[in-house]
N, C-alpha and C positions, 0 to 999 in steps of 0.2 A: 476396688477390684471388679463387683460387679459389672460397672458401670464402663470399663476398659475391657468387658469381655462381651457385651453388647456391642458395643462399637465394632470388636473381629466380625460379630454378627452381619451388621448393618454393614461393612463393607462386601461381605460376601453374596447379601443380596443385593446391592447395588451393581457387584462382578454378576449376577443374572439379569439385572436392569439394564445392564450397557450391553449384553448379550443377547435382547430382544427375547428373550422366556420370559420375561417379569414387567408388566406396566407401573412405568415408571409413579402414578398414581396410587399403588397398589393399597396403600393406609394400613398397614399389617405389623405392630410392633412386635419388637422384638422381646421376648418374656424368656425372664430366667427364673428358677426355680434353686434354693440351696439344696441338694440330696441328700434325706435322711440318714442315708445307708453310704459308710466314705465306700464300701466294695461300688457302689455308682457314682463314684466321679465327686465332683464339688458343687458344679449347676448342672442342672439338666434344663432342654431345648426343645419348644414344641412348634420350632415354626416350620419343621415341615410339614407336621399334620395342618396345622393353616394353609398354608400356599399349597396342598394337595386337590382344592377345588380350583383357583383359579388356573396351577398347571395343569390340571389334567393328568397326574401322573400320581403313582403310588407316594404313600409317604415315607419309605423307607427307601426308596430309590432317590429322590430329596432330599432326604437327610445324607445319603451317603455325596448327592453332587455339592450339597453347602459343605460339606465336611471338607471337601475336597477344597473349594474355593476358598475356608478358613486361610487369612496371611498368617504368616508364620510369628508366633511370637514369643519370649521367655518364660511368659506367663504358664503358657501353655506345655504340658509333658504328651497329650494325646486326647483323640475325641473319639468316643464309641457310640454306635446305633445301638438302640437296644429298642423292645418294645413294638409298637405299631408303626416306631419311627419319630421316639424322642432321642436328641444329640446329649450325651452325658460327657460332661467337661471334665478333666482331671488338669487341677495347676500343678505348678511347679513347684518344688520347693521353696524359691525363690521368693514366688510368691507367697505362699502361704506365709513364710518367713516374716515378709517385711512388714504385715498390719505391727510388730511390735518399735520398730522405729518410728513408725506413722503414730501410733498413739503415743509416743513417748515427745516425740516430736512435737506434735499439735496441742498435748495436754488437756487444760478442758475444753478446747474446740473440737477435738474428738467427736464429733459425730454429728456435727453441726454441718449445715450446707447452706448453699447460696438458689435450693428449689423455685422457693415465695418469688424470686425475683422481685422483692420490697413491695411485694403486692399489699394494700392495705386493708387489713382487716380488724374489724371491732367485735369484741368478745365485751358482753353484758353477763354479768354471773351475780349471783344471790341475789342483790337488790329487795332483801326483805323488807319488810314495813317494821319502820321507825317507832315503832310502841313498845317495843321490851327487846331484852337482851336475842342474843340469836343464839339458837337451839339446836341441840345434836343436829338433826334435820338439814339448818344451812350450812352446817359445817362440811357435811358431803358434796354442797354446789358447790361449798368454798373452793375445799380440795381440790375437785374436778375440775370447774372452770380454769383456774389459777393454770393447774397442771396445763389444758388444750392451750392455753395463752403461748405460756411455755414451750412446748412441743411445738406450735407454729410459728415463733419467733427464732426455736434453734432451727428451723430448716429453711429461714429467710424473709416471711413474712414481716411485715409492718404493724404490729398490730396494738393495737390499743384497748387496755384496761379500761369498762366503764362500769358505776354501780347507780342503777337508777333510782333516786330517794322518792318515793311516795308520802310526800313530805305534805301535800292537797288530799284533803277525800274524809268520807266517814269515818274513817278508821282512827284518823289523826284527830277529829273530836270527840270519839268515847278516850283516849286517851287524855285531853285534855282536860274533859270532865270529870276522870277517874280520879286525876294527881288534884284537882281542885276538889272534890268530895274528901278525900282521903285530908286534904288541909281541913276543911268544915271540920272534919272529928279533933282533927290534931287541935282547933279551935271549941271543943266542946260540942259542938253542935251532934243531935242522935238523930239516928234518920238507920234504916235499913238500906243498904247498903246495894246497889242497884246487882241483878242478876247478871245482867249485859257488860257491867264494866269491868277494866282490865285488873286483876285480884292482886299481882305479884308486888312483892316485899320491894321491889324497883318504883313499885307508885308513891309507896309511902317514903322510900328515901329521895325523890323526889318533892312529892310534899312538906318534907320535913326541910329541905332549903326556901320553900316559900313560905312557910312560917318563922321560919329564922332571920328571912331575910326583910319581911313584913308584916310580922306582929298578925292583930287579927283586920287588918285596912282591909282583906279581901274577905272577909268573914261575911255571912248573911243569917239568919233567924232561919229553925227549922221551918215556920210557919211560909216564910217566904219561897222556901223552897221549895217546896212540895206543896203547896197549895193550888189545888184545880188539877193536879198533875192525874194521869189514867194511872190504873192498878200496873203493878209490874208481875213477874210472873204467877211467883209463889200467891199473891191474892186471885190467882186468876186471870190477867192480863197478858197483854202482848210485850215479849220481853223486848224486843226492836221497837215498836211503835213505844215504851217505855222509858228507852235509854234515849232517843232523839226529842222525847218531848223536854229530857234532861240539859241536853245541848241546848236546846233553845234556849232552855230555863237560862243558864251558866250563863250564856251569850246576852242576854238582856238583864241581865243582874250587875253581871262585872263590866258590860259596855263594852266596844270594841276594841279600845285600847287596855284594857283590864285583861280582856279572854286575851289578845292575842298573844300578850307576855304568857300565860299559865302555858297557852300550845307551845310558842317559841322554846320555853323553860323546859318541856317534855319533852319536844322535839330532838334540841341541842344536846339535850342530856344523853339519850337514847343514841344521837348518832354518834356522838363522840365517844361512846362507852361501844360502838359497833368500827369504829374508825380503830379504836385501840385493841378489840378484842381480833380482830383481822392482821392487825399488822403484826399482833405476839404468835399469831397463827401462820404468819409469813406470808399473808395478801397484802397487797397494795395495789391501788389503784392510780391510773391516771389522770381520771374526771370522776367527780362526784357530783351527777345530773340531777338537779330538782326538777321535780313535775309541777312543783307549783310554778316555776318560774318557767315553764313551758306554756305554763297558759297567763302568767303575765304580759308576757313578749306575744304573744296574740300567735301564737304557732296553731295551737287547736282549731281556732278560728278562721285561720288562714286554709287546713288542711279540709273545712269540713266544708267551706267555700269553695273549695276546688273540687272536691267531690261533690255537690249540687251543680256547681258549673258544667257538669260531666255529664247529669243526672243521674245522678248514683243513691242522693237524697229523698226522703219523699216525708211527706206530712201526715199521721194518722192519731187521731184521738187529742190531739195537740201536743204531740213528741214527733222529734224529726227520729227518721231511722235509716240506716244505709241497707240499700240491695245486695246485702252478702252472700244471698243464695245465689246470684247472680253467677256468683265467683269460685261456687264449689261449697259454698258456707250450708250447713244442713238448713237454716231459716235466716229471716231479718234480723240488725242488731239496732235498738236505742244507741241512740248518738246523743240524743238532747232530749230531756225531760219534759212533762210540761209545765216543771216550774222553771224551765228555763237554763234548769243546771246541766252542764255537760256531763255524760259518763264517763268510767273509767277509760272505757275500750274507747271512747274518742283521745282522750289523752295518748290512750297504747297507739291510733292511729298515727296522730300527730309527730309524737317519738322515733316510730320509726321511719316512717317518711324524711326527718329531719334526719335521720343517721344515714341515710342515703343520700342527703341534700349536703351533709358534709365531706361527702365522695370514698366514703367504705364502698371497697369494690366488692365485699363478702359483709356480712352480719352474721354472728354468732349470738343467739340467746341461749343459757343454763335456765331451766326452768324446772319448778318441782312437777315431777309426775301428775299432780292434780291438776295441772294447767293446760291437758294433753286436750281438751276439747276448745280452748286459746288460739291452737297453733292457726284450722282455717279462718277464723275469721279474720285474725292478722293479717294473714297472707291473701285473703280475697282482698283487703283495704288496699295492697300494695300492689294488685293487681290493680284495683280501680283506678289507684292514684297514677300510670304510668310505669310501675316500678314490676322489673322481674323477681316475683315471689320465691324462683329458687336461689336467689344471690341469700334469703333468708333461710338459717339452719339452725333448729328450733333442738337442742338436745334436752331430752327429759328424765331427771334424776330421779329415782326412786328412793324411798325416806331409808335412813338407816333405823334399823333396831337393835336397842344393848339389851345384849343379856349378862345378868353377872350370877356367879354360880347357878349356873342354870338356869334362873330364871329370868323373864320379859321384863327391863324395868318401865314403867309404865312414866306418860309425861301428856300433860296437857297445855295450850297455850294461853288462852283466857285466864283459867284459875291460877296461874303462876305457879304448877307445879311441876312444873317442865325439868327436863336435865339440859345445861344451860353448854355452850361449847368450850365457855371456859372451864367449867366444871369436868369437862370430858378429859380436856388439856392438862387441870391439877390431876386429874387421876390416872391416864396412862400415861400427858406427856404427848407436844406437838408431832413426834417423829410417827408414833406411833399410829397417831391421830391420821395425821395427811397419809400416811402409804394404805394402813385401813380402811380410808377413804375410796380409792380408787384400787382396788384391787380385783375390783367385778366391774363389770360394764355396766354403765349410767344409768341403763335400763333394767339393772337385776335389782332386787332387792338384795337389800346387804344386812345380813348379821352378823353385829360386830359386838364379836368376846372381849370383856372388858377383862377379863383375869388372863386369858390367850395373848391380848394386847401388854401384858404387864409381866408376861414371864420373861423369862432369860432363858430360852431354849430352842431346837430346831423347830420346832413347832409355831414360834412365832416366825414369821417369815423378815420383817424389820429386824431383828434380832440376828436373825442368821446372818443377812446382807449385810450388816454394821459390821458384825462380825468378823466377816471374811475378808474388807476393809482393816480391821484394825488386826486381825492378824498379821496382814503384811507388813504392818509398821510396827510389827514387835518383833518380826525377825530382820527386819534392818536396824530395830536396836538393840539388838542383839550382838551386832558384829564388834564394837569396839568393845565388848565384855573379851569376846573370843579373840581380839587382837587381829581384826580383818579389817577390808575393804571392800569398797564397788569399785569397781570398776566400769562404769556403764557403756566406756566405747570397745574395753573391749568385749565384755559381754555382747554388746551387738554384731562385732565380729565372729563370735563363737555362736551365732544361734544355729546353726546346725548342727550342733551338740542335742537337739531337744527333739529327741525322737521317740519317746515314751508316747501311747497313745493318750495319758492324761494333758500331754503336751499339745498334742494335734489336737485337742476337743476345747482346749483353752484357748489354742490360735482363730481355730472356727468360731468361735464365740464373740471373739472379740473382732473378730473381718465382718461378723455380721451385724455388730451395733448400728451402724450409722445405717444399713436398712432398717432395723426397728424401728429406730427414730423419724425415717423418713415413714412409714408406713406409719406407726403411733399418730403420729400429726395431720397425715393426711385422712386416717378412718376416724380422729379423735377422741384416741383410745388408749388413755394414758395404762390403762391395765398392760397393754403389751409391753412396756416399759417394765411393769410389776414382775411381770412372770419373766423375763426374760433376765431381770435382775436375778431372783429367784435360782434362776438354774444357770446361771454365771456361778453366782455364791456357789451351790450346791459341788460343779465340776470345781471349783479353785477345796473347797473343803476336801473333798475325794483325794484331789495332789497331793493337798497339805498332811494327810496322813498316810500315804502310801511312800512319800518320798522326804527327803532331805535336802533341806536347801542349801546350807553353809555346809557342802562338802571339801573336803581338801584340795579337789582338783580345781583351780583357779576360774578354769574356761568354762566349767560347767555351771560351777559356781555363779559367774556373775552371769552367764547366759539365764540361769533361773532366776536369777535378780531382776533381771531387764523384765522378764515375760511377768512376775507378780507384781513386777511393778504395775506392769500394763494393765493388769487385771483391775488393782490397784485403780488407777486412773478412770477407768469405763465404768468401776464401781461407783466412783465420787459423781462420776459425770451425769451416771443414770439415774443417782437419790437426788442430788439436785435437781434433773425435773419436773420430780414429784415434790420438789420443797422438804426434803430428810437430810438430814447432815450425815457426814462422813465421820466419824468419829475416829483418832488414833489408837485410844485406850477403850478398854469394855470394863 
């Protein structure tokens, strides 16, 4: 309807275009507004205050010649000036009427559009590292990303799920070292237990398949181990320069085909236990991207070649580094060691250059809040390389924190004493989970009640929205008790029966879903989805106790059937974006 009352618009200033008052260049959309207050109409119109500079004439004088030039339409009952000279719209009946055929019609296409015009875009989310289970923490990128995928795929976009495995790097050998230490014990061997490696009860079930699966073949002597090695913390030592002299150790004891299985064994474990805790959390992915195999296939190489070709590169102390101050970057970054080994950030360059190079007309990265000093130096690579650094949009999620009766529950990542996302999921439950997620913008910190999340009241906000869902399909089966029926065409014949103002605040709500959807998607903000649910549920509750739906008069009857159904419908349609089920029964 919106969208059919902009075009009255846009014809009437085309009637001042072909009239010679208006160049025909002018660039001036046309912007609707839904009004607050129905005593103001349904939209309200600010383009005379726009075109009051280029005409030269007041804006209420404007408003009253567009008004005039308005074509005549059913939609339409009348248009009033009000203000300095915004146009307030009032529809028709009619219209207002038919958003309930229209959703009953379209079902869950309901709110969905053909915007994207299959434009292609890739959405990167979570991509945590591969060394233990995933944490309260990436369950909120889950959420979120998941959700913006979502929201830009119902309004037309092409878009593609990707999770980038950091499956190469330091990270992935104190983990390898960890599950291989943890075997050394499980093999007798006593040794203090390195400060730096990863502690959780995941290493040792891990460990406990490579001793199951190979005795003690991989076993070494404490002496061998630790022999020459520097102090670790607790003696005084460097807990980093300690746990890498570790790696070394590992890697020249078990040899290169010995270590690579212990890493592969950690690896495989970790992603597949991250593959399954996603998919019971309702993510899925399209590509599952190694970084090691980004620098097998000589991508890095290729990308850091083309940035020295450029002069972007330069040589100091015997590490190459890129000119990112160049590009807006606060200083230089290392690109290459000088032992030769590439850094992270060349990888991150490599990566997204190639997501470019496979023709995403848009990049989407979910990134945690701590990565906010990440974003220029990306984005100067993508300038150097050629590529428009705003096709990249970098959103930064802020960590969640639980409270359970009141208090912080506390979580660490190294010592393994984290609250794990599955852990979150056995105790309120996925629905709860993903809506609590996104219910603040990516950039608020979120505190999330784990006992608020687990009631059954209006206070939980999930709860109320299921709710007002499964209310309606308990008074549809309701009606073979009472020895009724639907009647659903002619209830749609009789919608002009529905003139109670709980009726007109539920028609309005539901004519403006598919802007939320279209605005959620495009600000990438799946919250507006949240709240607008929110206060759907709240107005259908309000109905459900003020009035009677299985009344005797037949017409009215199934004309409220039709409208809860609809309500009905935009409820199922808006939890599924957010990945929450519809429930029948409570």
């Amino acid at each position: 309807m919106k969208q059919q009352i902009q075009a009255l618009f846009e014809q009437a200033l085309q009637a001042l275009v072909e009239a010679g008052d208006l160049s025909a260049d002018h660039g001036i959309p046309v912007q609707l507004t839904r009004s607050r207050d129905p005593a103001h109409g349904d939209f309200a119109c600010n383009i005379a205050m726009q075109l009051a500079k280029p005409l030269r004439a007041k804006p209420r004088d404007i408003a009253t010649r567009i008004s005039e030039l308005l074509p005549e339409n059913d939609n339409l009952t009348r248009v009033e000036i009000a203000g300095p000279g915004f146009i307030n719209v009032f529809l028709s009946e009619i219209a207002r009427l038919a958003v309930v055929p229209a959703v009953l019609a379209s079902g869950k296409d309901y709110g969905k559009s053909q915007m994207g015009q299959g434009r292609r875009i890739q959405v990167e989310f979570v991509s945590a590292n591969p060394t233990g289970p995933l944490h309260v923490g990436h369950g909120r990128g889950a959420a979120y990303g998941a959700a913006v995928a979502d929201l830009l795929e119902a309004v037309g976009f092409d878009v593609h799920r990707e999770y980038y495995v950091n499956d190469a790097g330091r990270q992935m050998d104190i983990l390898a070292t960890s599950v291989w230490l943890r075997y050394l014990e499980a093999c007798g061997v006593v040794f203090p237990f390195p400060t730096n490696a990863y502690r959780g009860d995941y290493v040792r079930d891990i460990s406990a398949v490579l001793h199951q699966e190979h005795g003690s073949d991989y076993a070494v002597t404490n002496e061998a181990l630790l022999d020459g090695l520097p102090d670790d913390e607790p003696e005084g030592g460097d807990k980093e320069i300690y746990i890498d002299a570790l790696i070394e150790r590992a890697q020249n004891l078990l040899g290169e085909n010995r270590y690579r299985y212990v890493f592969q064994l950690g690896l495989n474990t970790i992603l597949d236990d991250i593959r399954d805790d996603l998919a019971e959390f309702g993510v899925t992915y399209d590509t599952w991207y190694s970084e090691r195999g980004l620098t097998e296939k000589g991508s890095v190489n290729r990308a850091l070649e083309l940035l020295r070709g450029h002069g972007h590169i330069y040589e100091q102390d015997g590490a190459l580094w890129f000119r990112s101050s160049d590009f807006g970057d606060e200083k230089d970054r290392v690109v290459q060691r000088d032992n030769g080994q590439t850094t992270y950030f060349a990888s991150d360059i490599a990566y997204h250059w190639e997501k470019f190079e496979r023709g995403y007309e848009r990049v989407i990265d979910v990134w945690g809040a701590d990565h906010h000093g990440y974003v220029p130096r990306v984005k100067a690579a993508l300038s150097a390389l050629g590529q428009d650094p705003a096709k990249l949009d970098v959103l930064l999620v802020q960590f969640a924190i639980l409270y359970r009766g009141g208090e912080r529950v506390q979580m660490s990542t190294r010592s393994g004493s984290f609250v794990t996302l599955r852990e979150l999921r056995d105790e309120v439950g996925k629905d709860a989970a993903r809506f609590f997620y996104v219910m603040r913008r990516c950039e608020q910190h979120l505190d999330f009640d784990l006992d608020l999340a687990k009631s059954e009241s209006a206070d939980n906000p999930v709860y109320y929205i299921q709710y007002a869902h499964a209310r309606v399909c308990s008074v549809l089966r309701q009606l073979p008790a009472k020895g009724l029926t639907h009647d659903s065409q002619r209830g749609l014949q009789q919608l002009q029966g529905l003139s109670e103002d709980h009726e007109a605040a539920l028609l309005a709500s539901l004519a403006r879903y598919p802007e939320v959807v279209e605005a959620a998607a495009l600000a990438e903000e799946p919250h507006q989805i949240a709240n607008f649910l929110r206060e759907l549920a709240n107005e259908f509750h309000t109905y459900y106790n003020a009035h009677q739906f299985l009344v005797e008069e037949a017409d009215l009857r199934d004309a409220r059937l039709c409208l809860i159904c609809a309500v009905r419908q935009v409820l199922a349609n808006g939890l599924h974006l957010l990945g929450v089920s519809a429930p029948e029964e409570m």
